[in-house]
N, C-alpha and C positions, 0 to 999 in steps of 0.2 A: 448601766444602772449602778449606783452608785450606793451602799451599803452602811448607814449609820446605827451604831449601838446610845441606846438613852435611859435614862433613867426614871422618866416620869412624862406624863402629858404636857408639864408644864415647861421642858424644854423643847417643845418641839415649834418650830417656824411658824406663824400666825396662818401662813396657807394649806397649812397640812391636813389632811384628812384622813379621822381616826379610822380604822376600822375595826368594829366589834364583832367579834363571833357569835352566833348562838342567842343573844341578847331577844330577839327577839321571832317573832312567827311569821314577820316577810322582810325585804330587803326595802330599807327607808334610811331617808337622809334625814338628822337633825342636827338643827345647833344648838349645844347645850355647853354654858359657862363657858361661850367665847370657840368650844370648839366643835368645827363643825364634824359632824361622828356618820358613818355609813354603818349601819346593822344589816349587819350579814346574815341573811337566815341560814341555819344549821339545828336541827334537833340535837343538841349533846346528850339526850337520853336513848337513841337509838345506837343500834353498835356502828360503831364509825369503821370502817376498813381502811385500808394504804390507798385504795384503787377511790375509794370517794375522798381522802386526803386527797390526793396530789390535784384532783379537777378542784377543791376548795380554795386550798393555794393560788388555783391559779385564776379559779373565780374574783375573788378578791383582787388581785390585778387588774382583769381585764373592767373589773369594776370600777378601781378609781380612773381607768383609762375615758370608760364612757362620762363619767361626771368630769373631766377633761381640768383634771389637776396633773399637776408634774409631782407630789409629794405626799406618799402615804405613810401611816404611823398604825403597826397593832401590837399587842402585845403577844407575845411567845407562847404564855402558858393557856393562851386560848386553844390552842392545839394538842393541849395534853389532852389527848379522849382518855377514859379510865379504861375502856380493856385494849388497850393499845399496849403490847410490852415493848416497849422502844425503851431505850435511854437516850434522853435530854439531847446527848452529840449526834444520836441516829436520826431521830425525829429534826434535830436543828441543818442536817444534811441535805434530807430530803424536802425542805421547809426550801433551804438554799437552791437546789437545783431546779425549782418548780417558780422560783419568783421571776426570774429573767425569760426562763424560757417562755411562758406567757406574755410576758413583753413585748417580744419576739415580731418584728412586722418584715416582711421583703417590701420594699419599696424604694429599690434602686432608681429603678425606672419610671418613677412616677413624679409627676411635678408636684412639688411641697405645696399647700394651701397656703394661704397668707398666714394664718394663727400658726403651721409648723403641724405635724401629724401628731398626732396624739401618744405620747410615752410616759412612761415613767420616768423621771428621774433620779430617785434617789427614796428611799424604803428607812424609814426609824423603825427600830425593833426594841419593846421593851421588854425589860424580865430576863434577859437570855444570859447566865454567865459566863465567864472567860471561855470556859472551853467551847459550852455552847457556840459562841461569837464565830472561835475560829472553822467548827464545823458548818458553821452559814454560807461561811464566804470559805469553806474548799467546794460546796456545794455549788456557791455562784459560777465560781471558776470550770467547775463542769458543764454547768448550764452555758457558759460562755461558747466553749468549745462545741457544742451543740449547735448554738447556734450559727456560730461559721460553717458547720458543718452543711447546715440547713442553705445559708446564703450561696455556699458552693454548687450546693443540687439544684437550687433555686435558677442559678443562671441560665439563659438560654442558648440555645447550641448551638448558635452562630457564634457565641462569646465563650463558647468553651468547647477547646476540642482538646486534643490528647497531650499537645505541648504547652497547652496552657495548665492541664491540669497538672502536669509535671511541673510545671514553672511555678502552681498555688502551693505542691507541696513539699516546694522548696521555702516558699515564702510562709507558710503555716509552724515551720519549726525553725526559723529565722533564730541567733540568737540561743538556742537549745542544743544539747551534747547529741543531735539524731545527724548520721549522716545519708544526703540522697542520693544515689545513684540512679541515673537514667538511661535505660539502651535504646537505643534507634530500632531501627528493622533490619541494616546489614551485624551489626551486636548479636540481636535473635536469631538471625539464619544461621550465624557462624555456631548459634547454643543449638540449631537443628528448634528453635521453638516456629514452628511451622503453622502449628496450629491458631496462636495470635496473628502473625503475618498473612494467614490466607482471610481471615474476615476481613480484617482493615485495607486488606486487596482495592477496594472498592470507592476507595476514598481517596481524595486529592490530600489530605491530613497523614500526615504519617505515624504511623503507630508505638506508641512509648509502652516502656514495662519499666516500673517506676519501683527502686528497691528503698527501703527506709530504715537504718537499723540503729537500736538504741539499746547500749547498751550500761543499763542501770543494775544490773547483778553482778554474779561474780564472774572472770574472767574466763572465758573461754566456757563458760557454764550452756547446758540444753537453752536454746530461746523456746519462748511461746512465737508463734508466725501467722500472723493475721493477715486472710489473701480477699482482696476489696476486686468486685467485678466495678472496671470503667470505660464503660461502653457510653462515651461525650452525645452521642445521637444515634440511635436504632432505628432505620426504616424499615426493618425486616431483610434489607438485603434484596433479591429476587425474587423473595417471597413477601415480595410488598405488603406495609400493613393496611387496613382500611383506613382512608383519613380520619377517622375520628380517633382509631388506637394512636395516631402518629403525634397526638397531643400528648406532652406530658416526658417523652419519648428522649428529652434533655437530662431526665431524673434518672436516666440510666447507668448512669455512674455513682449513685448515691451510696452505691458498699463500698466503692472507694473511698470516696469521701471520709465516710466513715471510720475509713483505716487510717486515714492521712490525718484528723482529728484527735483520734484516741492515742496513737503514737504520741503527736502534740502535747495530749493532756498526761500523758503518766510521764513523759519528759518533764513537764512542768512539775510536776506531783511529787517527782524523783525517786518514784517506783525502782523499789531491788529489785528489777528484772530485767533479766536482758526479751527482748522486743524486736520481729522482724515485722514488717510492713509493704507488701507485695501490692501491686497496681497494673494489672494488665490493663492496658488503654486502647482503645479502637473505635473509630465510627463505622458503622455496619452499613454501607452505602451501597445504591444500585446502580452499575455505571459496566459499560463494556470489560472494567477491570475484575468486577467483582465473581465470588467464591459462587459456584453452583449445587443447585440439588443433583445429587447424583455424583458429586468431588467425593474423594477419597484421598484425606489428609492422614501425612504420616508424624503425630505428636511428637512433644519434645522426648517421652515415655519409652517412644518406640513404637506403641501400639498405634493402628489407625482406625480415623474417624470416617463413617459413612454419611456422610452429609444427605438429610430426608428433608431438613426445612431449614432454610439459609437463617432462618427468624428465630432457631434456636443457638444465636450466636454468642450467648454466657457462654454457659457450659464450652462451649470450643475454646473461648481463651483460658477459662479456666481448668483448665484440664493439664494444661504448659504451666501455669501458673503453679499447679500445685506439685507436679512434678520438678519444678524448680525448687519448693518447698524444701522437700528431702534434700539438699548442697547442704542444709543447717542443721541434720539429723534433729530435728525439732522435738521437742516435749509435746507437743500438743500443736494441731494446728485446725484455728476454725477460719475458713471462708462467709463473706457477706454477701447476696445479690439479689440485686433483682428481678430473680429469674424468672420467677414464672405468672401468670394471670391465674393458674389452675392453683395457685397457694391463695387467691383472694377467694376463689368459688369455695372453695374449701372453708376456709376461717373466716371469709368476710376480711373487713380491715381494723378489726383488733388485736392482732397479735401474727406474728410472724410465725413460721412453719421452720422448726427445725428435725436434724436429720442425726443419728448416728450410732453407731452399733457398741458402743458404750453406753451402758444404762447408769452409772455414775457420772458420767462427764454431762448427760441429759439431764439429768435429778439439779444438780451443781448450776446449769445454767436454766433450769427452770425457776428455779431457785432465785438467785440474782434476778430475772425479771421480773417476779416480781417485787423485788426488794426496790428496784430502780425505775416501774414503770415501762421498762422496755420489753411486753409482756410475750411470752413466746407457747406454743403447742407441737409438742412431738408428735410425727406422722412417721408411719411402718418404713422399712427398710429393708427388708427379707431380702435374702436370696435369689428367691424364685424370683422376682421381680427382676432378675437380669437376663432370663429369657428373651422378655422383651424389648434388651435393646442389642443383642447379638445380630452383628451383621451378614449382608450376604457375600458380598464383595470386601469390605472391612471388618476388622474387629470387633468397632461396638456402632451402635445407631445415633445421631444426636437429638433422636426421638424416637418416640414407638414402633417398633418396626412392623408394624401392621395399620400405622396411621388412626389406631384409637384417638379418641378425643376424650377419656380418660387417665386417672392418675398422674397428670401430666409433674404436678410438682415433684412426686415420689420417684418418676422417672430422668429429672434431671438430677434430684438426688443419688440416684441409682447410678448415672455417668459417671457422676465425679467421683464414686464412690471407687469406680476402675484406674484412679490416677493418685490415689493415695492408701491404698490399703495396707495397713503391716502398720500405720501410725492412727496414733490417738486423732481423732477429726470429729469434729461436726461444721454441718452447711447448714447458715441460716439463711433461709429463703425470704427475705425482706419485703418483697414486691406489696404486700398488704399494709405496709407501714411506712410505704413512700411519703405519701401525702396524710394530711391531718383529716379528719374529719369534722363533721359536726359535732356537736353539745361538747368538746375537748376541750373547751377556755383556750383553744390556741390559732394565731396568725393562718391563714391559707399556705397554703405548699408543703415544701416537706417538712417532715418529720425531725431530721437527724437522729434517728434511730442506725443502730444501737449502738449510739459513741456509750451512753451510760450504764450498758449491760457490760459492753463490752471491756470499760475500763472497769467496772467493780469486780468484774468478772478477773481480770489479769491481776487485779488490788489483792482477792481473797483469795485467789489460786495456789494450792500446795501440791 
């Protein structure tokens, strides 16, 4: 999509279609003096929040999408609601990140119609000044990287497995001061990271742990280390899922993705911060080769793992992952996955479940989501809660050691919780923010959640 700054109605292309804010009390097309206007209903007497911005935004898109133009025009300062305290570059930001992403369609796989599917091409923007301008389009540029993020999740997992995803995010920082590093499985065995290599056991795909590191700070400086679960296809492993859960089951690499994106985008950005980018890769397959209930894995850590359900196979690679973490004595390190189904029962699919026994580093990234959209809710972390995953034969459980069909998110939180303690962490549990929902102004599939938390997040981080 393509990003024009203008000065009045009167320059804007004969096929362009205005849209007006507010103007009226339902959503109507007219032509008036030549140009043809969509009124976009919006009470601007009511208080406007961020959370009914950014669906506006992106109404507005998917609207001139349906009146099946290639070219819309509105003015900026229709968005100035009065009790909004934004400034002009904050509001022009988030204005920027919500125009594309609406846009947003997967339709790799699909055969074009004869007319070509319906996009946006190209957005005039009036009223907006210099700074304003450049704050639109760093905004676009987010939403950009979003959306790759999403095209990546998107694929399906016959076309994505673990060296492919290594191979995207070589090609995702193409061009960029980020370098990748990629280890096989004899790499891993030689680092004792066992606990990767016994899932991906299972699979004719062999298993990558994908390093990414950018270094935009000062030399030799603490990094921040963002550790992305990439699990290319989940069938539970032994613990077979139902086929109905086995849909979707491609999107399980989406916290990678994630990481492999935001890295992208603060390279681009040229973020002062130095930036690791961690990718455990494995498909979770059920085959004479693969990991059993009842295995007792010895982690990169040290400690081991009492394997209860082959299907809780995040957490096992991320466990190696995060204990690789610490090579970088890291400032901070947050994990992305899509761990669990028991973060959907919980939250539903609005907002991702996060974890961590920092009550400022929680505040800080609750904070950010909602600044960006990528909205998140703290869940407990106690202690006591790791009762329940001490082993009987191993260390710790890779589930409930009593087979509850409760707390299950707080419980994989609770794991990983054993492979980095002593450093600043939180795990955001993704799994409710894979896929879009309804009324969202947005494309089916994923998300790309949280490239946008996660880079404002490392932006404002001190």
């Amino acid at each position: 999509m393509k990003i024009t700054f203008k000065n009045n109605t009167k320059d804007l292309p004969r096929e362009t279609l205005f849209i007006s804010v507010g103007a009226k009390n339902e959503d109507e097309v007219i032509k008036e003096s030549g140009v043809k206007t969509l009124y976009l209903k919006c009470d601007k007497t009511e208080k406007m929040s961020l959370r009914k911005l950014f669906l506006l935004v992106r109404k507005m898109v998917i609207m001139g999408k349906s009146a099946k133009v290639e070219k819309i025009a509105f003015n900026f300062d229709d968005f100035k609601f009065r009790n909004f305290k934004l400034t002009d570059t904050e509001l022009g930001e988030i204005i920027g990140s919500q125009l594309d992403f609406a846009n947003y369609e997967f339709n790799k796989y699909k055969t074009p119609p004869k007319e070509g599917f319906p996009l946006i091409k190209e957005i005039f923007i009036l009223g907006a000044s210099k700074e304003t301008q450049k704050a639109i389009l760093k905004g676009n540029i987010v939403a950009d990287e979003v959306n790759k993020t999403r095209s990546l999740s998107n694929m399906p997992g016959g076309d994505m497995t673990p060296s492919i995803l290594a191979a995207k995010a070589k090609e995702a920082v193409k061009g960029l001061p980020v370098v990748v590093t990629v280890l096989g499985e004899k790499e891993m065995e030689k680092q004792k990271m066992l606990a990767i290599t016994s899932v991906g056991r299972g699979s004719e795909e062999e298993s990558k742990f994908i390093i990414m590191k950018y270094e935009g700070g000062k030399k030799g400086g603490r990094p921040m280390v963002l550790v992305g679960k990439g699990v290319t296809f989940d069938t539970g492993g032994i613990n077979l899922k139902p086929s109905n859960s086995l849909l979707g089951m491609n999107m399980d690499m989406s916290g990678g993705a994630a990481v492999i994106h935001t890295i992208a985008l603060a390279a681009k950005m040229k973020l002062k911060k130095n930036i690791i980018g961690l990718i455990p890769s494995v498909e979770n397959m059920a085959s004479g080769k693969s990991y059993r209930p009842g295995d007792v894995i010895r982690s990169m850590s040290g400690q081991t793992i009492e394997v209860l359900n082959t299907d809780a196979e995040g957490r096992v690679i991320l466990a190696d992952a995060l204990t690789y973490a610490q090579k970088y004595n890291p400032e901070v390190v947050v994990d992305v996955a899509t761990l669990t189904g028991a973060a959907m029962v919980a939250l539903g699919e609005r907002a991702s479940a996060i974890f961590t026994d920092d009550d400022k580093l929680a505040e800080m990234i609750e904070k950010v989501g909602e600044k960006t959209g990528d909205y998140v809710w703290r869940l407990p972390m106690w202690e006591e809660y790791e009762n329940e995953i001490k082993g009987s034969v191993g260390d710790f459980t890779n589930v409930h050691n009593k087979d509850s069909r409760y707390g299950g998110a707080i419980y994989g939180a609770i794991f990983l919780h054993q492979f980095i303690k002593g450093y600043r962490w939180v795990h955001i549990d993704m799994a409710p923010r894979m896929v879009a929902m309804a009324g969202e102004n947005l494309g089916g599939g994923a998300t790309g959640s949280p490239v946008r938390l996660l880079y404002k997040f490392i932006e404002e981080y001190k």
